[in-house]
N, C-alpha and C positions, 0 to 999 in steps of 0.2 A: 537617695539610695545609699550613700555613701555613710552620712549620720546613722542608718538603721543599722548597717552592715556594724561599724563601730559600737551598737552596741551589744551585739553578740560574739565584741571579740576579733573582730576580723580587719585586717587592714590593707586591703585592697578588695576591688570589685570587679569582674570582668562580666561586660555586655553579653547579654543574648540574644538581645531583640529590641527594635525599636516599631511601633506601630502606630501610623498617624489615623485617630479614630473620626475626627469628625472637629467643624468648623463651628465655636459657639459666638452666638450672636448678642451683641447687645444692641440695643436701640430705644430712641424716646420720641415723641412726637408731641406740637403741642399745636394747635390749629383753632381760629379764630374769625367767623365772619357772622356780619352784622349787615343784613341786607331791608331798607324801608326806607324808600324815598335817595337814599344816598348809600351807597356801598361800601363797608371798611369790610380789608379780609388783611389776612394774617398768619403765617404758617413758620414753623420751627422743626426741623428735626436734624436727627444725629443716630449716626448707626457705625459699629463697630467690628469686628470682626478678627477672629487670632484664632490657628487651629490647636487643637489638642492632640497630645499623646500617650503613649505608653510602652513605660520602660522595661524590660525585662533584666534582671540579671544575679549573679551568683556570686555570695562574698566568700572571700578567700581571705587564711591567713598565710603571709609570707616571711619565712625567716629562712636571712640573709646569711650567706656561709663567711661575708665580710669581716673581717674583725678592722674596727678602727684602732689609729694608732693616737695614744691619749697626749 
């Protein structure tokens, strides 16, 4: 947000909202059986999981009444 804001110029960002939408999932599975007269089986999996969100907010430019001394 901060990158988008800088390119219109602006060089600060004040929050409006933060909204947690929903949990994406990844996962894999890999499974394996072999049944006749003797039985091999075999199973692999993996699952992940991180929520998502969304930002809201509104870039501001700010100029400082500061003066440095050089």
């Amino acid at each position: 947000m901060r990158e988008q804001a800088a390119k219109i110029g602006a060089n600060g960002v004040i929050l409006d909202g933060v909204t947690q939408l929903s949990f994406r999932r990844l996962g894999t599975g890999v499974g394996l059986a072999v049944v006749s007269g003797g039985g091999v089986g075999t199973s692999i999996g993996s699952s992940f999981s991180f929520p998502t969100a969304e930002v809201t907010g509104t870039a501001i430019y700010y100029e400082s009444d500061v003066v440095k001394a050089p």
